[in-house]
N, C-alpha and C positions, 0 to 999 in steps of 0.2 A: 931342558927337560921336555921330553916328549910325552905326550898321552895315546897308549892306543887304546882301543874299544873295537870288542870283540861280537858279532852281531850276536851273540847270547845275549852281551850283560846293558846290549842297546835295547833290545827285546824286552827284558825285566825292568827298565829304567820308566814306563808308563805307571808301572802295577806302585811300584817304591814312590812316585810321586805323590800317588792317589792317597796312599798309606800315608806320608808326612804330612800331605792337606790336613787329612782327618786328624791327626793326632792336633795338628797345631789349631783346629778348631774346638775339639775337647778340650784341650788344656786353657781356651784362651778363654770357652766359656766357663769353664770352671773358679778362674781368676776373676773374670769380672762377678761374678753372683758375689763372690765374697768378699768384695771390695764394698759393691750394693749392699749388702748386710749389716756390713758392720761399721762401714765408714757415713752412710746418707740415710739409713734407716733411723728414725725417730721412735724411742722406744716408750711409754707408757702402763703402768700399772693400775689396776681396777679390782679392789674386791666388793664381793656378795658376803653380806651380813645382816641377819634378820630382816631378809629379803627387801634391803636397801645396796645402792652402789656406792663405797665410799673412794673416789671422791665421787661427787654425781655431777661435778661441771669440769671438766678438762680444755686447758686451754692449748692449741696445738699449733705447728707451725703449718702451713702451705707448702705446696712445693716439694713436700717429701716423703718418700715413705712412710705410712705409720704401723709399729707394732704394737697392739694392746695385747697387755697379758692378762687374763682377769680369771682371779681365784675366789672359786665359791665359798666360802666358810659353814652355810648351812650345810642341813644332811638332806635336804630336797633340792632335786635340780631345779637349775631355771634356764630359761634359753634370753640369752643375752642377742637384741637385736635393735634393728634401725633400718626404717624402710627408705629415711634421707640420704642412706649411704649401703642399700642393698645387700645388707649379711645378716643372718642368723643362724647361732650357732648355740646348741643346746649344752651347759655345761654340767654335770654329773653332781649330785652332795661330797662335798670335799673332797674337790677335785677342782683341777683348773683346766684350760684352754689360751689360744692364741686366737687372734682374728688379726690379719693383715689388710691393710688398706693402702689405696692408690693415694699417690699426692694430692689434696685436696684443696679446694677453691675456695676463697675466702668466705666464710657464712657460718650460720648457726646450724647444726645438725643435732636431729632429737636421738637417744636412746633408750628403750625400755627392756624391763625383765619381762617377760611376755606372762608367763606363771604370775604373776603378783604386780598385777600393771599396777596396781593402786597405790602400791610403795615403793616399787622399784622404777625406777623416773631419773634420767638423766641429758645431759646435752654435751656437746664440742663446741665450740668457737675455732674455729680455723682464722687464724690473722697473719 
């Protein structure tokens, strides 16, 4: 079996490669997010209720993504925050939110509802 190549299709054979890199680096990125998602992501839930968090102590693991879901139940927002772990995120009256966090180092981490610091008071334990 012979191969010929005709200097047209040696010509286009730069442009066709460029094209299959890209492609294989969109689809590769696309695979791993959603392996990271759903397979190593740590998921947790948090409600707001009479501008308390229940639960208000979460214990969590190290080492891996975390996702808190935290749904407000009152009808006043509160911003759900933590300067120990550098997010806040105002969430709406009855309505919820997401905050994502980096894998986290063993220790205590403070949380508060900023709106209602007085009641709304929580922490992490990372172990």
């Amino acid at each position: 079996m012979s191969i010929s190549f005709s200097a047209r299709n040696v010509a286009r054979l730069p442009a066709f490669l460029t094209i299959l890199a890209a492609a294989a680096v969109v689809l590769g990125g696309v695979s791993t997010r959603n392996v990271w998602a759903s397979d190593e992501e740590h998921e947790v839930e948090i409600s707001i209720k009479d501008h308390k968090f229940e639960p208000d102590a979460l214990k969590l693991p190290t080492g891996k993504p975390i996702k808190i879901s935290i749904k407000n139940l009152d009808a006043s927002p509160e911003e759900f925050e933590s300067s120990d772990l550098g997010f806040e995120k105002v969430i709406a009256g009855n309505s919820g939110a997401i905050v994502r966090l980096k894998p986290l180092k063993p220790g205590t981490y403070m949380f508060i509802g900023e709106y209602h610091q007085d009641t709304a008071l929580g922490h992490i334990v990372a172990e």
